[in-house]
Every structure is written in structure tokens, then in C-alpha cells.
C-alpha positions as CSV (number, residue, x, y, z in Angstrom):
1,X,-46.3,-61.3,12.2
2,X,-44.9,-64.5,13.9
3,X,-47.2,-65.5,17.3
4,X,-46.6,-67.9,20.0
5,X,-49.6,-69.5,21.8
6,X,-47.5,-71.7,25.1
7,X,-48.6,-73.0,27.9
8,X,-45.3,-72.6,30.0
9,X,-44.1,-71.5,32.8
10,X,-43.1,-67.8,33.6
11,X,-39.5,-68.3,33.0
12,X,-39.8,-68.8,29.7
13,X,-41.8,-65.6,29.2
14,X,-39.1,-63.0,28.2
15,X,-37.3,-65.8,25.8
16,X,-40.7,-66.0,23.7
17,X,-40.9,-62.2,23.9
18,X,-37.8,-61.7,22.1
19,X,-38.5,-64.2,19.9
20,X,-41.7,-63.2,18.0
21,X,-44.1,-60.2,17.9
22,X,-47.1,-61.6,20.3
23,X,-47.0,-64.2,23.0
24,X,-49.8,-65.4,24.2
25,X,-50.1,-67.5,27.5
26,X,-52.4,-70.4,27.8
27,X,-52.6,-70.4,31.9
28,X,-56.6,-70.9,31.9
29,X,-57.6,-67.8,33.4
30,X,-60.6,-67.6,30.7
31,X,-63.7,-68.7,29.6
32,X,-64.5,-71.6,27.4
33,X,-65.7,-71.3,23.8
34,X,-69.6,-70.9,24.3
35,X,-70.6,-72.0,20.7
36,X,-72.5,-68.9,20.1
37,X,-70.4,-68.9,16.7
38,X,-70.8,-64.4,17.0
39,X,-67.6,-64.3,15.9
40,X,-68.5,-65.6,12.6
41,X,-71.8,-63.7,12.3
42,X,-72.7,-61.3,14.7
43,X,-69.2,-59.2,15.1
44,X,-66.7,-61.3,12.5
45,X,-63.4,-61.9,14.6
46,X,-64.5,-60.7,17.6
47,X,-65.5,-62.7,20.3
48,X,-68.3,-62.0,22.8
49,X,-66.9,-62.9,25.7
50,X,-64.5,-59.8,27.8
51,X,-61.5,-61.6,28.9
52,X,-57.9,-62.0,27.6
53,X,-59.0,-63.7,24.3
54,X,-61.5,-61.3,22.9
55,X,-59.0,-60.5,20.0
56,X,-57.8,-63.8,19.7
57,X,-59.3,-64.9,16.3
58,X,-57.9,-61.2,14.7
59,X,-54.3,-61.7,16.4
60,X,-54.8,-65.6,14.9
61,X,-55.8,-64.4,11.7
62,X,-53.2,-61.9,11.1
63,X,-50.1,-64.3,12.0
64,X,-48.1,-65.2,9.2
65,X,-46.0,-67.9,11.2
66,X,-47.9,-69.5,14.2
67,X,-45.9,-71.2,16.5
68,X,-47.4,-73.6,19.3
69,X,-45.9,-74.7,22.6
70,X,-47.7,-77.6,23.8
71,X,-47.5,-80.3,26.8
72,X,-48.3,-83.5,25.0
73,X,-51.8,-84.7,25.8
74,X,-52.4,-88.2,24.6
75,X,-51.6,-87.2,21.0
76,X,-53.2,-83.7,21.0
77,X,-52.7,-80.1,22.6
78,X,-53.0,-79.1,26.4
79,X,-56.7,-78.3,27.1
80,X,-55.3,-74.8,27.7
81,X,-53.9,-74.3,23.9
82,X,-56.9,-76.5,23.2
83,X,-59.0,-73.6,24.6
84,X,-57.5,-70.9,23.0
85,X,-57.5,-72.7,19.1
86,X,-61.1,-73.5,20.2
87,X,-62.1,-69.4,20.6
88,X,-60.3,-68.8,17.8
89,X,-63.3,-69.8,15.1
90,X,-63.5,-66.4,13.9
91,X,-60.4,-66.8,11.5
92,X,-62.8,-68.0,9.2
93,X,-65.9,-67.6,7.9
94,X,-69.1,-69.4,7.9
95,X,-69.2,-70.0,4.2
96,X,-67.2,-73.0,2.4
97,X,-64.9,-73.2,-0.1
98,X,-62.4,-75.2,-1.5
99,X,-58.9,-75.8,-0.3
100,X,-56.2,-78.7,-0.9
101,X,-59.4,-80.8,-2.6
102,X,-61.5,-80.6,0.5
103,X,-64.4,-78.3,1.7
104,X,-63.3,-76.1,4.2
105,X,-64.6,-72.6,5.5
106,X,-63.7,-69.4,3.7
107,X,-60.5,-67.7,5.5
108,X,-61.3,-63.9,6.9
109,X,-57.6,-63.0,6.7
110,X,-56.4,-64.8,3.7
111,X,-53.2,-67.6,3.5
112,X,-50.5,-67.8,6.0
113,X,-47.2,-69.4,6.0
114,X,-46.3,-72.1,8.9
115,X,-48.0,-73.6,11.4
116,X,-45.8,-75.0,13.7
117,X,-46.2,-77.1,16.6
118,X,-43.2,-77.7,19.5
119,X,-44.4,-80.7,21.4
120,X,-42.7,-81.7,25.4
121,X,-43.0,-84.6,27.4
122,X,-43.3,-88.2,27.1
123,X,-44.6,-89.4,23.4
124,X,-45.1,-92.3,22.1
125,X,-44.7,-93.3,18.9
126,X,-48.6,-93.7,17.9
127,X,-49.0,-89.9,19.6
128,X,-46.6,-88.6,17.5
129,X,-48.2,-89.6,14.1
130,X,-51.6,-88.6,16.0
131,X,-49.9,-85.0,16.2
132,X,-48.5,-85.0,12.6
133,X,-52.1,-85.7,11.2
134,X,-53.8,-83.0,13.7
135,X,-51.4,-80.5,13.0
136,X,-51.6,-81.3,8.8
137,X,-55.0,-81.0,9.8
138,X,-55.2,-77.8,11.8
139,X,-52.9,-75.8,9.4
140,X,-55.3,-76.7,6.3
141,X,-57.9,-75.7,8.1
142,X,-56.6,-72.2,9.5
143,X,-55.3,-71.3,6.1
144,X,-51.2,-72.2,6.7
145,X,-49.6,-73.4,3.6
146,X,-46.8,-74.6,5.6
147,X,-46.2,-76.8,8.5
148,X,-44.3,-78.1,11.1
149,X,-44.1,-80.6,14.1
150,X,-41.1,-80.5,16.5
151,X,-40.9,-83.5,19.8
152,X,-38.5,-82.3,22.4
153,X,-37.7,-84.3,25.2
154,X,-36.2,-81.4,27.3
155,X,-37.5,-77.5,27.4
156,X,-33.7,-76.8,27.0
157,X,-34.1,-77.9,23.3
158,X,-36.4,-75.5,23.1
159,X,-34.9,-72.0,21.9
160,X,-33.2,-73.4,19.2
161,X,-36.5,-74.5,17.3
162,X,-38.5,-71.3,17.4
């Protein structure tokens, strides 16, 4: 299953559509992760909180290529996507294990393929290896053998790398 977490506009909507098999919209209209960590313990995967992201950590979990859409924040991920990679703890578990030489939590849903971030706006050359890092970082962590970072200066440039 191939998912897109963006935080753009609603034009670009239909183009992600027919592009993957979930899209998901970072537009802020939910809560915070609360730090409860349920969705390790309590009800694995599932988060307590009823709004749009409830399912996140199983829709997460089940990707086999993630693809992210991100405004560049100084180096990092729209407080939006930051939001929604934030509630979706649950992927894992709370027990550790090994994985490229380095503790890490125990996957729920097993190895994907690529995580892939598409970063817009202005980057500077020190953000750009502080995105490389996080997102070597992030796919490690979420169980992505695979990944990918993609600066576009323009939103037309866009299609053609998802």
C-alpha cells in the first residue's frame, strides 16, 4: 500500500488520489499527541483520541511505500506532518530490539520498503543535510529499509517524483 501524508493545498488533492492508495491531509484540524503512549499498551495501534487520526498508526503501519509532502521548516517537517508522525507511535512497540546495530523498538507491522520525503520551499544547504539525517533517521526507526529525500523548488516539480 503506497500512502501520502501532505500538507498542501486542495488542488493538489485529486493528483495524490490517483497517485497512491491513501492520502492523508495534514490541515491541523486535530489533536496533538497526548503522551498517554495507549497506543502501545492499552489498545496497540489505536489511538485514544476520536478525530481523523485514530487509525493513523495502523494506516502507517501497513504502508509499504510512505511518501511525505512537506513545507520545509528549518531543516525538519511542517508541525502539521510533524503532528501526524508524532500520533503515529503505535507502529511499534514498547519493547526493543535490534535494527541496523542500534536499539530501536520492536515494529507491530513488520519491514517496509521506502520512506520518502518531497521537500518545497527555500533550503539551505545545512537544512538539506539536516533532512537527509532525519529522514535516514525516521525510516530506521519506522521500519523502511529504503529511503529517499527529494528538494523541489517549485510544486510543479512535483508529480513527476511521486
Amino acid at each position: 500500500m503506497k500512502v501520502i501524508i501532505h500538507n498542501l493545498s486542495e488542488e493538489y488533492e485529486r493528483i495524490l488520489k490517483e497517485k497512491c492508495d491513501y492520502v492523508i491531509k495534514a490541515d491541523g484540524r486535530y489533536a496533538g499527541c497526548q503522551g498517554c503512549f495507549g497506543c502501545w499498551t492499552k489498545h496497540p495501534a489505536e489511538c485514544y483520541i476520536k478525530d481523523s487520526l485514530k487509525q493513523i498508526c495502523r494506516v502507517i503501519g501497513r504502508a509499504d511505500e510512505l511518501i511525505i509532502i512537506t513545507e520545509n521548516y528549518y531543516g525538519t517537517y511542517s508541525p502539521e506532518i510533524k503532528c501526524i508522525l508524532d500520533r503515529s507511535i503505535g507502529v511499534s512497540t514498547p519493547m526493543s530490539t535490534y535494527r541496523a546495530k542500534q536499539m530501536h523498538h520492536t515494529l507491530r507491522y513488520g519491514k517496509h520498503n521506502l520512506w520518502k520525503n518531497i521537500v518545497y520551499g527555500d533550503v539551505s544547504e545545512e537544512e538539506k543535510e539536516t533532512f537527509k539525517y532525519l529522514t535516514e533517521r525516521n525510516a530506521i526507526n519506522f521500519g523502511y529499509q529504503n529511503n529517499d529525500v527529494v528538494f523541489i523548488s517549485d510544486l510543479s516539480e512535483m508529480e513527476g517524483n511521486i
